[in-house]
N, C-alpha and C positions, 0 to 999 in steps of 0.2 A: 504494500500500500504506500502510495506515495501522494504528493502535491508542489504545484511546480509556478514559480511566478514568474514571468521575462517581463524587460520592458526596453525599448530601445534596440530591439535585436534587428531591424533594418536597414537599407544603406541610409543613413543621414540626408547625402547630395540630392539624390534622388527626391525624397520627402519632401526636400523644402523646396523645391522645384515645381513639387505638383501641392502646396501649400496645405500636404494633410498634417493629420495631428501623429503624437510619439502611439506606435503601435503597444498595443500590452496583449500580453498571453496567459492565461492560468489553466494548469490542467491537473485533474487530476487520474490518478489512474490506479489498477490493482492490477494482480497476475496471480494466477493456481496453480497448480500443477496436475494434471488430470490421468496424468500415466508417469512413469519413472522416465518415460524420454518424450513427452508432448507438453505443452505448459500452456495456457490460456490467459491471453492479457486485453482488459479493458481499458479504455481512456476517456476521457471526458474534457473537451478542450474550448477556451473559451477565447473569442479575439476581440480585439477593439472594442474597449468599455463592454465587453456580454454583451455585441451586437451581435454577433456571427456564434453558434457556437457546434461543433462536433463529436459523434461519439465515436470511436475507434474499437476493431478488436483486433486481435492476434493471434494467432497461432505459432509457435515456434518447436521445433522438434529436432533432437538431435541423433544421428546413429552412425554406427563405425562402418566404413566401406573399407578396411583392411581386411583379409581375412585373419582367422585364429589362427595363433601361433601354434605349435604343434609343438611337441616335447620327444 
């Protein structure tokens, strides 16, 4: 479980060019584990003042493509 706050993470030049305001981001998010090699992650993301906001998932899984070592 986590939470996450940016602010200014933009190019600058750019920004004040097209005369928007400092960007902010807060997200939160969790992860499971739902097998010994698959894990499940949520997010919750939110942009400019909580005007825009996103949910995200995940899946990530890991497994060995070597084979067994033999003895």
């Amino acid at each position: 479980l986590g939470i996450a706050y940016g602010r200014d993470l933009s190019n600058d030049s750019i920004r004040r060019k097209r005369d928007e305001d400092v960007p902010d981001v807060f997200e939160a998010f969790y992860d499971i584990r739902l097998l010994s090699n698959v894990r499940v992650g949520f997010s919750l993301q939110s942009l400019d003042n909580f005007s825009e906001t996103i949910l995200g998932i995940r899946v990530k899984t890991e497994f060995n493509m070597t084979p067994l070592e033999r003895e």
